[in-house]
N, C-alpha and C positions, 0 to 999 in steps of 0.2 A: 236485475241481472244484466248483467252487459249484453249488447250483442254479439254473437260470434258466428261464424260461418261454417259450415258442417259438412266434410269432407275427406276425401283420403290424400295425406301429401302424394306430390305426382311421381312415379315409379318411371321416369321416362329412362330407355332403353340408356341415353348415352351418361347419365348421371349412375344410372347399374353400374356400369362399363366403367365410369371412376371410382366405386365405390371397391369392386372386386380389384382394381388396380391392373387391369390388363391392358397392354399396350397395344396400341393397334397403327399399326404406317401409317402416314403423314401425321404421329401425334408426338408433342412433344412434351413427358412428364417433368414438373417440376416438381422436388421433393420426393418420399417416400407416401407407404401409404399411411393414410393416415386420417381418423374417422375419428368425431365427437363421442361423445357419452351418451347420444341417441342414435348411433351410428349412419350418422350423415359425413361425407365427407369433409377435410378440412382443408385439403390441396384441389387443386385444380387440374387437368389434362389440357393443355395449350395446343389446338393442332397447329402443324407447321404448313402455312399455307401458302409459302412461298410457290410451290408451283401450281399452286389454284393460279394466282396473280400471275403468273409471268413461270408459264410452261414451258417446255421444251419440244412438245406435241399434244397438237389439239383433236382429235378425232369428231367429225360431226358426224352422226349418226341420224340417217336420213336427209340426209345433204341432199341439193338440187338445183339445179341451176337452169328450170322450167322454165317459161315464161307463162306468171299470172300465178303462179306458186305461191302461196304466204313463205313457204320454208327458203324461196329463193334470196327474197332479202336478208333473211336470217344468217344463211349460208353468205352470203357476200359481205355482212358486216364482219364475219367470226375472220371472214380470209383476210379482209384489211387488220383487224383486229392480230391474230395470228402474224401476220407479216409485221406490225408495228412491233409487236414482242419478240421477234425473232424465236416462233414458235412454226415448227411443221407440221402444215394441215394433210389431216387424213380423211377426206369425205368415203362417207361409208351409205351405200345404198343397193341394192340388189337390183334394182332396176335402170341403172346408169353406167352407163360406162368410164366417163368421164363428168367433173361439173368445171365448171370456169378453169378447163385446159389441166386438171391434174387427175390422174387416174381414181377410180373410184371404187372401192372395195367390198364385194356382195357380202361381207358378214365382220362381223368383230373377230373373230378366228382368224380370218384371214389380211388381217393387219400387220403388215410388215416389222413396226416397231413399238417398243414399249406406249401407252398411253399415258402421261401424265392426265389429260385435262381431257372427258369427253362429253360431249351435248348434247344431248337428248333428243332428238323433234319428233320424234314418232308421238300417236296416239296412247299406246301400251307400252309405259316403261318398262314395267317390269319385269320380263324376259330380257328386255338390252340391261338391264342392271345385273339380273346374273349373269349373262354372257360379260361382261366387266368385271364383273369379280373375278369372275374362273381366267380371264386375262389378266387382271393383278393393275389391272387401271388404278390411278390414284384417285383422281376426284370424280364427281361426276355431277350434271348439269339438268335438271327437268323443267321444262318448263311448262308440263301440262298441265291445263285444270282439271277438274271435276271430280278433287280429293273430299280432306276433311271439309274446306270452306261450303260444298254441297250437300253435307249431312248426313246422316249413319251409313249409307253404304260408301259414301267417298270416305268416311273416315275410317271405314274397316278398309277398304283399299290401299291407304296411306298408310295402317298400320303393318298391311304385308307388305308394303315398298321400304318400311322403317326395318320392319324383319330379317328383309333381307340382306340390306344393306348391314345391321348389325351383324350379320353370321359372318361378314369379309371383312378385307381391309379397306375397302372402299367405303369415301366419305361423301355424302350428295347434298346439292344444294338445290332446293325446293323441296315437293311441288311447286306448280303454281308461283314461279318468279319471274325475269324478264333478264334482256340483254343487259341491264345497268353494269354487269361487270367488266362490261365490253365496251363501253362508253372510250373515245377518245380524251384524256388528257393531258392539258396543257402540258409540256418541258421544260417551257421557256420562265417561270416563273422563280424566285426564290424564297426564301423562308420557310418558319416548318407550316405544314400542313392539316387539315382535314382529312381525317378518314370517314367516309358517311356509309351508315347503317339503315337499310330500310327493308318494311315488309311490306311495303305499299309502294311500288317503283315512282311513279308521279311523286309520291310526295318528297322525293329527293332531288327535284327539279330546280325548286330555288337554292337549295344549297351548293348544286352541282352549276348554276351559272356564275355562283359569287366568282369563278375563274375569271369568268368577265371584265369581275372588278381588280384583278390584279391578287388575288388571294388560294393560294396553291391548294390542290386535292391530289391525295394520293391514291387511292381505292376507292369503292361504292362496292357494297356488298346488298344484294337484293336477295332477303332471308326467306320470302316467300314462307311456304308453309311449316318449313326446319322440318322435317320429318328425320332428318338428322343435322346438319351444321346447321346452327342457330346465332341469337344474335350474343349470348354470353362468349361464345368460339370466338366470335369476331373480336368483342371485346377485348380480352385475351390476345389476341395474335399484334391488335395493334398498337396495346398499351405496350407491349415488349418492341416496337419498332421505332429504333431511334429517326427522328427527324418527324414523329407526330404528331403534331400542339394540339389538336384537338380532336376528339372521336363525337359525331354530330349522328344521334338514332332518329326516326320514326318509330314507334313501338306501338302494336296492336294489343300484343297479348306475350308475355314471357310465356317458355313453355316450361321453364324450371325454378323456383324460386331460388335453390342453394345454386346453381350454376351461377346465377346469375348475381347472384350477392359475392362470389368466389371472383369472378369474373370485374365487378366493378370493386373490387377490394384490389385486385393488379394493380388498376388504372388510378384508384389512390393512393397507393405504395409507389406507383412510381412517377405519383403528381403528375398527372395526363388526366386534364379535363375530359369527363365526360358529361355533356347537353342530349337531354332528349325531351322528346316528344310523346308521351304517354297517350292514346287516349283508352274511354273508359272512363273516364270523372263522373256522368250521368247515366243513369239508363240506360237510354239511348243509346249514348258510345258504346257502351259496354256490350249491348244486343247487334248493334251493326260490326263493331270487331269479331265479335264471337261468328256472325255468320260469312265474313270477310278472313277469316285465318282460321276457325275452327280451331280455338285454343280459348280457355278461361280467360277474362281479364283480372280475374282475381278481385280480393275488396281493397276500393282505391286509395282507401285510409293507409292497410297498409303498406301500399306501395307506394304511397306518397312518405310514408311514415322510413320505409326500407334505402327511400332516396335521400332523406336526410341524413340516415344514418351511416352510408357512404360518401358521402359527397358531391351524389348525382343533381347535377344542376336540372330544374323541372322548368320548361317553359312546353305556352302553349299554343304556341302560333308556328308557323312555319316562316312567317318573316322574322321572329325572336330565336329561331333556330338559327338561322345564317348567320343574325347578329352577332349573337351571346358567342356563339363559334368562332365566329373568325376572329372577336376580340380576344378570346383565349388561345385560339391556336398562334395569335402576333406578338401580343402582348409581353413585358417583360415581367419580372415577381416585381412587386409596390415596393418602391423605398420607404412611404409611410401609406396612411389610411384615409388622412384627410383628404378630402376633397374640395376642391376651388372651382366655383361660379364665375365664371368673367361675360361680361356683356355687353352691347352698345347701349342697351334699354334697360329702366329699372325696372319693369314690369316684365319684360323675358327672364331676367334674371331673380324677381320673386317669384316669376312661375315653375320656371326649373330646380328653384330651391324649397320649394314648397310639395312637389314631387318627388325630388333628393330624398328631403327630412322623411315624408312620410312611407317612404321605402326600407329606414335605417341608414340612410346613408350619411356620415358625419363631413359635417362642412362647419369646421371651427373656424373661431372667430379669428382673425389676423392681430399679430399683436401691434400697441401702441407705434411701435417702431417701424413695421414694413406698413404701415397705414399709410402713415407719415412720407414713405420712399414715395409712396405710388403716390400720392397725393404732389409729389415735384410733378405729374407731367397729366395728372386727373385734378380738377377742378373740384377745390375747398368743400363745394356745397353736395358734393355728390358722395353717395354709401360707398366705400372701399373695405368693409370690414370683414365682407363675404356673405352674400355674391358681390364682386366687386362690376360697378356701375361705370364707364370710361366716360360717357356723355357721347360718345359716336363720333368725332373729331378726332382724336388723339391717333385712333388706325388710322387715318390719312395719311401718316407723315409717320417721322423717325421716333414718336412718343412711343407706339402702337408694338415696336418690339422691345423697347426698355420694358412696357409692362409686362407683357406675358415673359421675361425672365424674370423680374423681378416675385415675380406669383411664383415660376418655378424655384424658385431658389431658397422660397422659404420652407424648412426642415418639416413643419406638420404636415404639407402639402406632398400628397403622393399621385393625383391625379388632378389633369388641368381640365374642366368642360366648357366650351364655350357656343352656346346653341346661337347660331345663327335664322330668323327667323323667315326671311328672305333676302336675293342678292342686293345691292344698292351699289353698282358700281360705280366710280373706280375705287371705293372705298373696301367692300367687300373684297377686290379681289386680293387689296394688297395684307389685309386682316388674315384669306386666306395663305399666302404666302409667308407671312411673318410667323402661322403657326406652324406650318410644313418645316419652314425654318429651324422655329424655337426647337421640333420635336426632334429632328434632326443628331440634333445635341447636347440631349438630356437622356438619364435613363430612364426618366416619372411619364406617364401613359397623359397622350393629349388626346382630347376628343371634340368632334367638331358635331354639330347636328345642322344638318343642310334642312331647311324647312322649305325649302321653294320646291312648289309641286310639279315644277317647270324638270328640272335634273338636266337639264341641256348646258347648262353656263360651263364658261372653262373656268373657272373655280371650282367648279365642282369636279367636272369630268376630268379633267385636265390636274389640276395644280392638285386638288387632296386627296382623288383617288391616283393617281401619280405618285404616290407617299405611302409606302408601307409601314410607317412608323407614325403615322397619323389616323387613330379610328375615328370611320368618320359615319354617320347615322342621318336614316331620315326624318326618323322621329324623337321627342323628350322620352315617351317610354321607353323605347326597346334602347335609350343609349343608359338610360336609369337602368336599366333590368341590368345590361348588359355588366356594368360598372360595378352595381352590386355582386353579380356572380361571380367577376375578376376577385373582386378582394372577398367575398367567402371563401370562392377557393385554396385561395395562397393564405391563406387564415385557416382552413380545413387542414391542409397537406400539413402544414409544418407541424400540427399540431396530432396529426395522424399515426396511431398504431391499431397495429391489426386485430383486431376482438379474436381472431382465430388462431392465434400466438397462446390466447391462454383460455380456452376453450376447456372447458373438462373432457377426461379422454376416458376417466375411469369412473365408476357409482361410488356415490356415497354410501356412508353408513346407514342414513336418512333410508334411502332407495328401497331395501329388503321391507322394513317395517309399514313403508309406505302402501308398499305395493302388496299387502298382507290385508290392506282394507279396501282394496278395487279388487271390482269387479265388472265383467263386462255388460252392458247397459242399465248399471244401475247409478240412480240419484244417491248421495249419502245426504244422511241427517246433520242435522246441525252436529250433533253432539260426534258423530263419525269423521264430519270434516274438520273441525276441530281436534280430532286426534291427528289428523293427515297434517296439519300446520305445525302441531306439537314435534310430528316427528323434523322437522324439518328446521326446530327452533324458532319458530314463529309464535310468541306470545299467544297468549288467551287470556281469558279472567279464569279467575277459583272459582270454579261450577261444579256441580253433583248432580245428576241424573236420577230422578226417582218416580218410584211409581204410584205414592201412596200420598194423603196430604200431611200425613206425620214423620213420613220421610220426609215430606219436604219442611218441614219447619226443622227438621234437626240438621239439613244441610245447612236451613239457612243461619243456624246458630253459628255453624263450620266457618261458610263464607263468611259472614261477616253481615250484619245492616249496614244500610240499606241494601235492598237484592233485585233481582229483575228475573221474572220467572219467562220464561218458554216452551210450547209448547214443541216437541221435538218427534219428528218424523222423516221418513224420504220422500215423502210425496208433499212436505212442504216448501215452496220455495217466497210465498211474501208473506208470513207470520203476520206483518203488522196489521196486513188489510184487511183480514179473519175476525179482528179483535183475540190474536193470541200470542200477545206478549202485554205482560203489565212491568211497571218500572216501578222504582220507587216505593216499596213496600218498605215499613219500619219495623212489624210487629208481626210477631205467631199468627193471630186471628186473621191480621193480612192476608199472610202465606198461604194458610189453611183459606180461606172464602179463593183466591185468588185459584187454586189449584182446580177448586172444585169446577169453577167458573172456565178455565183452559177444556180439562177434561169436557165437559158439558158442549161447548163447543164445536169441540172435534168430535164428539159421536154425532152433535144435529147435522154435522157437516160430511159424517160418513170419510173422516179423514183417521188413520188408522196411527195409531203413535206408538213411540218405541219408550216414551217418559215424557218427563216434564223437567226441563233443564231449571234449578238454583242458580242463578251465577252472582260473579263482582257487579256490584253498578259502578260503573267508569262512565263518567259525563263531564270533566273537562281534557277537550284537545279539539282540534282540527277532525273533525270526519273528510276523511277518504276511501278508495279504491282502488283493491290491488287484484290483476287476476289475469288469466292465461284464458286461451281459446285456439283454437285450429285455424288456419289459410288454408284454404286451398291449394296455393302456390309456395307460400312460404313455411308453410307444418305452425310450429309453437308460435305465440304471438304473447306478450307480456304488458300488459295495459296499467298505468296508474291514471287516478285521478281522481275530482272529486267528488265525495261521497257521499253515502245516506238517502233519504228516501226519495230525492230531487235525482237521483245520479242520471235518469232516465231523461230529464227533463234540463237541466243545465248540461247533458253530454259533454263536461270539460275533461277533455281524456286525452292522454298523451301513450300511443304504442311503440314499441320495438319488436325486433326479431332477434331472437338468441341466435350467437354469442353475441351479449355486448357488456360493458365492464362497467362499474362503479362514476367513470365519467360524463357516462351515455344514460347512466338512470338518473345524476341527477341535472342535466339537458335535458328528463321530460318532464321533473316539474318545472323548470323552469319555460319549459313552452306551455304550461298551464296559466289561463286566462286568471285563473285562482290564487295563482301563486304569494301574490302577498300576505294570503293569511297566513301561509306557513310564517311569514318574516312578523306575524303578528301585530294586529288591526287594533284600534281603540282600546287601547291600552294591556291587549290581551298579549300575552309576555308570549316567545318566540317557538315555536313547531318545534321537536326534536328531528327535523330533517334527516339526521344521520340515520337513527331507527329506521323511517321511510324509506330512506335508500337501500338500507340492508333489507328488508323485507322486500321490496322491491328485486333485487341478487337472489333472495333464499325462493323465489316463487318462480326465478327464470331456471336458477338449477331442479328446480319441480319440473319445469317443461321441458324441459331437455329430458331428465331422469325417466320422466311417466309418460311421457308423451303418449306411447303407443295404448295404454292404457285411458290416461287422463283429457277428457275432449274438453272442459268448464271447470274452472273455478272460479270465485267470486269470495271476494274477502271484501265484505260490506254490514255495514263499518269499518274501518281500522280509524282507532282511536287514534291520533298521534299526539302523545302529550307532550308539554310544555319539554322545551330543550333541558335534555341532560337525563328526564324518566323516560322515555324509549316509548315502543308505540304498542297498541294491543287491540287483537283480532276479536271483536265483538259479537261479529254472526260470519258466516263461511257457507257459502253452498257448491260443493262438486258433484258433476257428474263425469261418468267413466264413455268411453265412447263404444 
């Protein structure tokens, strides 16, 4: 039986809120309303967070301008902050009269003007959040702890600060966040930008200095606890914002799987990288997020599984965040795919290419003719074919930029790498200059990897971070990582439609019938889940259910010999390892000793049966596995892979999350370690792959349809026979949840 996770999809307040279609201030709906065949929604609610970012007035609430105060510094960053935005501050305090020279206001009532944006600092939000509300504030700011992330009683507290918040128009950011959204940013910069996501404020510290390096940020959203705006909101607000290349998250814990699958659907509709940071991969992570945000991390299969399915770039470093981001928020779309190695050494350049290759990354061979070019100004005896080898000479002088156009100019070639692995001036510098150059004037992506653990040299600092049109790296990994994510992506988008476009919106015929044999927490029998696949057009074999052993020899005449008897119950789920399945039977006397022998079994074993299933014996195809199971975070999950008594033990399985279409089911055999068999191994002729795929469709519109009912199914076996005879459901186990 597969593993599955056992759970209720998450009911969070603001996914209601889209579901009923209610409109609430500062949201922005796009579409009507509009809800799948399991009634989840299929639109999204965008809040309009223009004046979170850039209000018109900021209210701080507990303002101070004490000395020795924590809240004093708070207050004096908000007022530079406030004055930088050309926002008026409203400090509000009962015990002040004034803070830093502006008058200070004993209650939120008694605030002169509308509140766009107000912050929190008190101990006990929650009475300033309804006084906020009953003002008609728009956003609002908390940044205290001692919520969900401290355990049942902070989480029932955070759900009446969520409560609250729901009943108004007011939208809050946190618990439990920090200034990050108040952070000063550069102006002086151009290009498009990063928008950075985090729930952990630190951990957006190297992304937020790459400014340093000359690479623009637009926002920093610090999602804290999300007891309402979260980090799908964010998502949403920024993929709709022209001028930005790239949306860079930290992620603890999603608190909605459909928000958030809706939300990273925008960002690949409207080809806007999105790079994050998951964790949760281990244990570990999992137990330190969960006590650090007080949210699921959900199972990281499939959210690793949910990221490929949109096009979320997964990296796991916070220096592979910066990276992979700023390459995509710079970068242009690839004129082609290839990729070119160029070097001073043959040995940097076997080693970058041998890290390339084994990423996926293609680095074709150069043809007869541009071999040839380069070889006018590279020395006869040295590799040019890719990676191309210079001999370390040729940069010195006028050779060194003929090359690097010559590599750009030829048509396979859509990215230039060239890893540097320390400086050697004056040679280094002018190699670096001739590519700042080359890049200058080409539209194909140059990348340089500076390996000097030094970073002081003016080649570095100076001449290639100087260059916005040159990525430049410290390391072979993170410019490999990076490179590869570029051309997945512009490889994803182009190739991108939205699974939620044709979603079912209404039940099948299937649906009624199906839902006539669930019940709630009962197992079904073999013979009961196999009506459940019938309804649904999912093959079986010709079986007869009987109770007798002369019933069973007269099915088996029905069926057909050879037959494969089973024993059939709901308290069965591994028949084989009972000894209660026999195969291969030829003859009556078979049948009959074989039945007796089932039955016999199943009373020593005190297991109670409903029959003893006749069926087809079908023994040539491909054994796989197809089947459904519950997230936590994201409801239905749809699993292929492969099959049979090993399934537990080869775990080669590939997931999705409904909705996803005919192109995406077969993307997961093809991420099956297995896959070749289907293409058909020593001499065994080809998998009906098609069948596969469709039964794979007919088990997702199950999970959608049954969901609320259906918590397991398990179609183990599925025979998939030879290409052209279609594939068939050999055993079946569901359970209802």
């Amino acid at each position: 039986m597969l593993g599955s996770t056992h759970g209720t999809l998450s009911t969070d307040p603001r996914t209601a809120r889209a579901v009923a279609c209610g409109e609430r201030p500062g949201t922005v709906v796009h579409g009507t309303a509009d809800l799948d065949v399991s009634g989840r929604p299929l639109r999204a609610s965008v809040p309009d967070l223009d004046r979170f970012f850039r209000p018109e007035s900021v209210a701080v609430i507990g303002a101070t301008d004490a000395e020795g105060k924590p809240g004093t510094g708070i207050t004096r960053q908000l007022a530079a902050w406030a004055e930088r935005v050309g926002a008026r501050l409203l400090p509000v305090n009962p015990g002040r009269e004034t803070v830093f020279g502006l008058r200070c206001h004993h209650d939120v009532g008694s605030l002169p003007h509308p509140v766009d944006l107000a912050v929190v600092l008190v101990g006990d939000p929650l009475p300033v959040i309804e006084e906020l509300a009953e003002a008609k504030a728009r956003f609002a700011v908390v940044f205290a702890s001692g919520f969900a992330e401290t355990g049942a009683a902070g989480a029932a507290a955070q759900r009446r600060l969520a409560e609250a918040v729901s009943r108004s128009g007011l939208r809050l950011l946190g618990p439990n966040t920090n200034l990050n959204a108040f952070e000063t940013f550069r102006d002086d910069l151009q290009g498009s930008a990063i928008a950075l996501i985090t729930q952990s404020g630190h951990q957006g510290r190297p992304v937020f200095a790459l400014q340093e390096l000359g690479i623009r940020l637009s926002h920093w959203a610090p999602t804290g606890n999300e007891a309402d705006l979260e980090t799908a909101d964010f998502i949403g607000y920024f993929a709709e914002r022209p001028g930005t290349g790239a949306i860079a998250a930290y992620v603890e814990g999603l608190k909605d799987g459909r928000s958030f699958t809706l939300a990273a659907d925008r960002a690949a509709r409207n080809k806007v990288p999105l790079v994050v940071v998951k964790v949760g991969r281990t244990e570990t992570g999992a137990r330190t997020a969960a006590s650090h945000t007080g949210k699921l991390t959900g199972s990281d299969a499939v959210t690793d599984a949910v990221f490929r399915q949109f096009g979320v770039v997964r990296v796991d470093a916070l220096d592979q965040l910066q990276d992979t981001a700023a390459l995509l928020a710079r970068a242009r779309p690839p004129l082609a795919e290839g990729v070119a190695v160029y070097s001073i050494s043959g040995g940097t350049g076997a080693h970058f290419a041998d890290l390339a290759t084994a990423a996926g990354l293609p680095l074709p061979v150069l043809g007869a003719d541009k071999q040839a070019e380069l070889h006018q100004w590279i020395p006869g005896y040295l590799n040019v074919s890719n990676p191309i080898d210079n001999g370390g000479h040729p940069v010195g002088d006028w050779r060194g930029r003929k090359i690097i156009d010559a590599i750009l100019a030829d048509p396979a070639i859509g990215v230039l790498v060239c890893p540097i692995t320390g400086p050697f001036p004056p040679m280094s510098d002018k190699l670096a200059q001739d590519l700042v150059d080359a890049a200058e004037r080409t539209e194909k992506l140059v990348c340089v990897v500076w390996g000097s653990p030094v970073g002081t040299e003016d080649a570095y600092r100076t001449t290639l971070l100087g260059s916005s049109r040159v990525a430049t790296f410290r390391t072979f990994g993170n410019c490999v990582g990076a490179v590869k994510a570029y051309l997945d992506h512009h490889r994803f988008t182009a190739a991108y439609r939205s699974p939620f476009e044709d979603a079912p919106r209404t039940p099948s015929p299937s649906a009624r019938k199906a839902r006539a044999l669930l019940a709630p927490g009962r197992r079904l029998s073999e013979h009961a889940a196999k009506q459940l696949l019938r309804a649904y057009g999912i093959r079986v074999p010709r079986e007869q259910l009987v109770s007798s052993a002369a019933g069973a020899v007269r099915a088996a005449g029905l069926v057909g010999y050879p037959v494969v008897m089973k024993a059939s119950g709901d308290r069965l789920a591994h028949k084989s390892e009972l000894g209660l399945v026999q195969v291969g039977l030829t003859s009556a006397s078979q049948v009959r000793d074989a039945y007796r022998q089932l039955t016999d079994i199943a009373r020593y074993e005190g297991i109670a049966l409903d029959g003893v299933l006749v069926c087809q014996m079908v023994d040539r195809g491909v054994e796989m596995v197809v089947g459904m199971a519950h997230d936590e975070l994201f409801g239905p999950t749809v699993t292929v892979g492969l099959g049979g008594v090993l399934v537990e033990v080869l775990r080669d399985t590939s997931v999705r999350v409904p909705p996803f279409g005919e192109d995406e089911a077969r993307a997961m055999l093809r991420e099956l370690r297995g896959a070749p068999l289907l293409d058909g191994v020593r001499g065994a002729p080809p998998a009906d792959t098609d069948a596969l795929v469709d039964v794979v469709l007919r088990t997702q519109r199950m999970a959608l349809e049954l969901g609320d009912l259906l918590g397991e199914l398990d179609i183990n076996p599925l025979m998939v026979l030879p290409r052209g005879q279609g594939a068939v459901a050999l055993d079946a186990l569901a359970v209802c949840r």
